[in-house]
C-alpha positions in Angstrom: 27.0 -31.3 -6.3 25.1 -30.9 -3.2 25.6 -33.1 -0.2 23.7 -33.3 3.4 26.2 -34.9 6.4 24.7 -36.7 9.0 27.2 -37.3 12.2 28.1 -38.0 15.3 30.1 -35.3 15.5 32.4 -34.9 18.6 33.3 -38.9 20.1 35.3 -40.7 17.1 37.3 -37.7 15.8 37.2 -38.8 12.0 33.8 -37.2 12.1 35.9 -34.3 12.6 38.2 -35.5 9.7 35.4 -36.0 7.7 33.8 -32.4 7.8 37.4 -30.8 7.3 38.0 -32.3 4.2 33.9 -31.6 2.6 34.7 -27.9 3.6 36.8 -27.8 0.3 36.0 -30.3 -1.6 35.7 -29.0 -5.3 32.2 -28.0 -6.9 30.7 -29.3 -3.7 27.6 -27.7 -1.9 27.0 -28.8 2.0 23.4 -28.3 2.4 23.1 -28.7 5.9 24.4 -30.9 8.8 22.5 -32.8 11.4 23.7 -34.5 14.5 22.7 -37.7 16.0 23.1 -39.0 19.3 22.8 -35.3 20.4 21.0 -35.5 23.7 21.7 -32.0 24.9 23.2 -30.1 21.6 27.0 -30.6 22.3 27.8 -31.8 19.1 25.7 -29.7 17.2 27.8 -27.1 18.6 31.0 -28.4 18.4 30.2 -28.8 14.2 29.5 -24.7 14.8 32.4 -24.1 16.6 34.7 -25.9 13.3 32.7 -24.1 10.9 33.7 -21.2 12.8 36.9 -21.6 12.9 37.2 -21.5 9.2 35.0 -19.1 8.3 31.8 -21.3 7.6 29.6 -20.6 9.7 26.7 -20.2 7.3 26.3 -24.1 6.8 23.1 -24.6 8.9 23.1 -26.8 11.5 20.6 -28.7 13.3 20.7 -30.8 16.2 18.6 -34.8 15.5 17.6 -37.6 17.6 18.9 -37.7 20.9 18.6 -41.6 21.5 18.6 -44.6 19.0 14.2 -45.7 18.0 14.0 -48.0 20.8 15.2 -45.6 23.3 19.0 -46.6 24.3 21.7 -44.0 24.2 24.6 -43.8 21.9 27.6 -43.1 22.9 29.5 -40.2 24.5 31.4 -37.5 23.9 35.2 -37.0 25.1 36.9 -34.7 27.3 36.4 -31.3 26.6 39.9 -30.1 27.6 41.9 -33.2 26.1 40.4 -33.1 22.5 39.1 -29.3 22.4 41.2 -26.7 24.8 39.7 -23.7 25.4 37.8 -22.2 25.6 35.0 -23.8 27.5 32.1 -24.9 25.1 28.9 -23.0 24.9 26.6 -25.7 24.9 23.3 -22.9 24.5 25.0 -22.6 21.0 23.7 -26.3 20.5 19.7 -25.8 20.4 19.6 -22.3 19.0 18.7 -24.0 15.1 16.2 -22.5 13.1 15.1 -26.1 11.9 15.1 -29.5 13.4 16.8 -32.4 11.9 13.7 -33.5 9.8 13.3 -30.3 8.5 16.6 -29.5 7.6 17.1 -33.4 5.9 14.1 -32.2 4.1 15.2 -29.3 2.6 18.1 -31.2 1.6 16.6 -33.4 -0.4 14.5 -31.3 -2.5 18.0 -29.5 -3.5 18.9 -32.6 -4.6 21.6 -33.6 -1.8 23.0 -36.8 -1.5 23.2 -37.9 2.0 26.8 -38.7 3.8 25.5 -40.8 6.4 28.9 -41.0 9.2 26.6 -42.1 12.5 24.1 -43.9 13.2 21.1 -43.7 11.3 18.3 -42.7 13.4 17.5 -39.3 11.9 17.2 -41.1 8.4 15.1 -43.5 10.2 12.7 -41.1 11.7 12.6 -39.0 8.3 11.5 -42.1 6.8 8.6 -42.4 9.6 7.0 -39.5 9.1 7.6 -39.2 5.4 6.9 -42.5 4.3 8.4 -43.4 1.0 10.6 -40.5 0.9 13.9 -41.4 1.4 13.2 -44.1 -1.9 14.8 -42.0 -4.7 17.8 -40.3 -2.1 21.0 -41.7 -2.7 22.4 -42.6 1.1 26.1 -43.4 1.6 26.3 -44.6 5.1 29.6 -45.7 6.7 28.1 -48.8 8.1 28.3 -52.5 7.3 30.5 -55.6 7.7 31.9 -58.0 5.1 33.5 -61.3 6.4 36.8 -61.0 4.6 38.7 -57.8 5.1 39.8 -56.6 1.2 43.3 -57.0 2.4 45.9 -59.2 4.5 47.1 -58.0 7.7 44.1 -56.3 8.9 41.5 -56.3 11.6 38.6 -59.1 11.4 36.3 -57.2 13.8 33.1 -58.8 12.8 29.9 -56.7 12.4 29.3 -56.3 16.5 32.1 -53.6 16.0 30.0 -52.1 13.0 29.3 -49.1 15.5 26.6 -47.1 13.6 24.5 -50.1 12.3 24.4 -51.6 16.6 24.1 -48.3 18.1 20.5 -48.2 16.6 20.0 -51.3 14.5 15.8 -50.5 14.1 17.3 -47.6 11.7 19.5 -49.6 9.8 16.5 -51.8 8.7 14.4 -49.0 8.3 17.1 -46.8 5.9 18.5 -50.3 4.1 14.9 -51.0 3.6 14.0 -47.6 2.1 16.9 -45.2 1.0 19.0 -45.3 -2.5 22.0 -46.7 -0.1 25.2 -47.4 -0.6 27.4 -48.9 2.0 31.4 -48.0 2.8 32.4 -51.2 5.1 34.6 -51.3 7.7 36.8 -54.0 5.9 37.4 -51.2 3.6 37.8 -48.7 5.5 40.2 -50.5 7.5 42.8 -49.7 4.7 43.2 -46.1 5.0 44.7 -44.6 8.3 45.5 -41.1 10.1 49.4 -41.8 10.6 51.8 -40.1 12.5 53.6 -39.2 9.5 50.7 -36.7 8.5 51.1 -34.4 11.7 54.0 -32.3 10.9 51.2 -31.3 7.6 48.7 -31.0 9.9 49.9 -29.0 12.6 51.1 -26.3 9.7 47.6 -26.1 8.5 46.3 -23.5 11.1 44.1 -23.9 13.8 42.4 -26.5 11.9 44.8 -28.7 11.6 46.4 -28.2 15.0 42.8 -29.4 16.3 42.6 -32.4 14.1 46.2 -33.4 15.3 45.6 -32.7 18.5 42.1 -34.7 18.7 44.1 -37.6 17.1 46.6 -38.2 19.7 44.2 -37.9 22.0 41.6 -40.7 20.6 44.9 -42.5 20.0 46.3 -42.9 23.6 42.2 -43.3 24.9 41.5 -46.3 22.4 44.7 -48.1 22.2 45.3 -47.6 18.6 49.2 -48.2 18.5 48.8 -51.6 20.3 45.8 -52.5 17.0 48.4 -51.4 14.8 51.2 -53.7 16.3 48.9 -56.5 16.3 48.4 -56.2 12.4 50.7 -56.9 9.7 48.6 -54.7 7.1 48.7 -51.6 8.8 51.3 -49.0 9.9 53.3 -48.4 12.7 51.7 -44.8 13.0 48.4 -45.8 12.9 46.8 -42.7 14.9 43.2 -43.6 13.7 40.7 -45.2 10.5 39.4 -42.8 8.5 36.1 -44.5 8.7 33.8 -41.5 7.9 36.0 -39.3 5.6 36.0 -42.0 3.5 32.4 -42.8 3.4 32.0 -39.0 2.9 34.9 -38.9 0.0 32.1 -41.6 -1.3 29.3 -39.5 -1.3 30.8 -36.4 -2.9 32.1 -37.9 -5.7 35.6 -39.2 -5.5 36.7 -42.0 -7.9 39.2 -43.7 -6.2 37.3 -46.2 -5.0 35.9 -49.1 -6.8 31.8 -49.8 -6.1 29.5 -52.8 -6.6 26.1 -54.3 -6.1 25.1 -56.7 -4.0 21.6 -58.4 -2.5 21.6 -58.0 1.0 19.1 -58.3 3.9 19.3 -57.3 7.7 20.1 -60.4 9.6 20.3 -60.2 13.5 22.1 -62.7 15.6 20.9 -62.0 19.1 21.8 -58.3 20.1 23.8 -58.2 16.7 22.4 -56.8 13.4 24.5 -57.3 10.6 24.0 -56.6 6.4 23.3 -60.8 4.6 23.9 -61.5 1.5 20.7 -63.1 0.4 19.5 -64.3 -3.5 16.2 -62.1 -2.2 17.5 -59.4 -0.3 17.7 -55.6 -1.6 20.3 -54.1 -4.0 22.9 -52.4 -1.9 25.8 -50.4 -3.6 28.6 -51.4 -2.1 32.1 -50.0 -2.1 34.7 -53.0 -2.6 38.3 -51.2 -3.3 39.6 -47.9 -2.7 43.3 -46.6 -3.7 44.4 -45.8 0.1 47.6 -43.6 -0.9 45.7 -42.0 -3.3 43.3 -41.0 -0.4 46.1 -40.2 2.1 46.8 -37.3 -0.6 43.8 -36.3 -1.3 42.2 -36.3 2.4 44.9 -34.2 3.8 45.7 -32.0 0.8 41.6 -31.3 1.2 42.3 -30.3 4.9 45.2 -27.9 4.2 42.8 -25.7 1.2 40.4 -26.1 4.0 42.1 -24.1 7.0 43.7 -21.7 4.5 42.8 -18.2 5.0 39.8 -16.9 2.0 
């Protein structure tokens, strides 16, 4: 199977999650990896400098939209030092692709590649505007969306202004749920499976890899208050270090059949500022992923990390 992943690699660190546990996922091809919100080539580098560290550094790489279609930034990256060490990044390392993102999305697609959307979805967006029509037979799994009730008791109702990647840019959400073979992983879903504190002793064996990953977690932990969330909610743990949001949506897109996926007609509804996914008797078939088995994903997320950061 061949897969393209789309990210905004370097702020939320389950981008970084997410990437770890493609690297060895079985009978799986990466094709290439763009980066949005990527005003100056930071992330783009900071996917390079993972890569690197495991040995796969011959995934290209290619640095996409820098702000969302209407011209707004999208969020920032962390502190270098706090989530990264040393050394110091190389941001020249950013720019120096052979391709630009359009280019590189449309190579992937002519292999074939589904597409693991885990950011916002401006470069889909803007591959859709100047190749109109294209993105209609590409199967798209974004993380992205909001359903009312959360698939479980005990969790978060955040309500679809905290669907990150659909309000950074909400012109490209219409544009891709308008166009693309897509298939959304929710948040309510992806509510139910966590990073815990538990998992770091597994981690922090697994190398330089997983020492980062731990490392970035406590980090993103402390900065966005995720043990008071996780105190607030009956339905999740204790050790709640972060969602796995994006490795999720990418465990989608390659393949994995622990989840449970359905159909529904939705259309893009905006309430003010707001954009959210309606269900609507004449909106557009969606997939959309309903159930997953969260501690059958704990296993296989991190077991996909360790085989990851093992030597070749």
């Amino acid at each position: 199977m061949r897969l393209h992943l789309d990210t905004d690699f370097a702020g939320d660190p389950d981008d970084a999650c997410a990437l770890a546990m493609l690297l060895s996922w079985a009978d799986l091809e990466i094709t290439g990896i763009t980066t949005v919100a990527d005003p100056d080539g930071r992330r783009a580098a900071y996917v390079r400098r993972l890569l690197a560290m495991v040995g796969r550094d011959g995934i290209p790489v290619a640095v996409g939209a820098a702000v969302s279609l209407d011209g707004e930034a999208m969020g920032g990256i962390p502190d270098h030092e706090r989530y990264w060490g040393e050394p110091p990044l190389d941001r020249a390392t950013g720019h120096d692709s052979p391709e630009p993102a359009t280019a590189a999305l449309t190579r992937s697609i002519a292999a074939g590649a589904t597409v693991a959307a885990v950011g916002p979805l401006t470069n889909l967006a803007e591959f859709e505007r100047t190749h109109p029509g294209t993105l209609r037979d590409v199967r798209v799994v974004a993380m992205a969306g909001w359903f009312e009730k959360p698939a479980s008791p005990g969790l978060p109702r955040w309500g679809p202004a905290a669907d990150w990647n659909t309000q950074c840019d909400p012109h490209a959400a219409q544009i891709v749920a308008a166009s693309a073979d897509l298939t959304l992983v929710p948040l309510s879903l992806t509510a139910n499976v966590c990073l815990r504190r538990e998992q770091l002793g597994r981690l922090r064996a697994a190398g330089p890899l997983g020492e980062l990953l731990a490392r970035q977690a406590l980090a993103y932990c402390a900065d966005e208050g995720k043990t008071e969330i996780a105190l607030a909610h009956k339905g999740l743990p204790d050790d709640l270090l972060n969602f796995h949001h994006d490795p999720l949506a990418a465990a989608v897109a390659a393949g994995w059949d622990g989840v449970r996926e359905g159909e529904m007609r939705l259309r893009p509804h905006r309430d003010g500022a707001v954009m959210s996914f309606e269900p609507h008797p004449d909106g557009r078939r969606v997939g959309v992923v309903t159930d997953v088995d969260s501690a059958e994903f704990d296993e296989v997320w991190i077991s996909a990390v360790e085989r990851a950061a093992a030597p070749a």
